[in-house]
C-alpha positions, 0 to 999 in steps of 0.5 A: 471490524475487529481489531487486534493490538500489535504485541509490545506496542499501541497499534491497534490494527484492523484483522483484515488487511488491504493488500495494495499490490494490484494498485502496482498493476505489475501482474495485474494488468491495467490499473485504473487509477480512479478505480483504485483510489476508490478501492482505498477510500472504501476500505477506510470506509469499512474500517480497514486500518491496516494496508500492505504495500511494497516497492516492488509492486510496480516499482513503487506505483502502489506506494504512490497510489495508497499515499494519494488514496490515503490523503489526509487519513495517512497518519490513522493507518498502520501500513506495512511494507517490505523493501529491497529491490534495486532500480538501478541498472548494475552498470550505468547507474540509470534507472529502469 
């Protein structure tokens, strides 16, 4: 695996990256939470360090899956994200 140091700072991040958005299964369709778990697992494996997730990707399905994928591992990885979308119904203040 090659890796690459962020600009101004001491992370050094693998150049292929595990986009976590299908462990959300939201567009993906069924997720099979075993399958992925080993998906996470075999990509530390090949020495991916980098994993992209979001709070969108399943209303933070993906988040949870990575976090318990990543176990123990979770402070050798540099995991990106964005953030933003709103749960909360406009009126009534429950979630969706």
């Amino acid at each position: 695996m090659e890796y690459a140091t962020l600009s101004n700072t001491d992370l050094s991040v693998s150049r292929v990256g595990f986009g976590a958005e299908p462990l959300g299964g939201t567009d993906w369709g069924c997720v099979d939470a075993a399958s992925a778990l080993d998906a996470v697992a075999r990509a530390r494996d090949l020495g991916i360090n980098l994993f992209d997730t979001s709070d969108v990707y399943g209303l933070g399905r993906s988040e949870e899956i990575l976090s318990k994928g990543l176990g123990a591992h979770r402070h050798d990885v540099v995991i990106v994200t964005k953030f933003g979308v709103n749960w909360r119904a406009k009126s009534g203040g429950r979630a969706r």
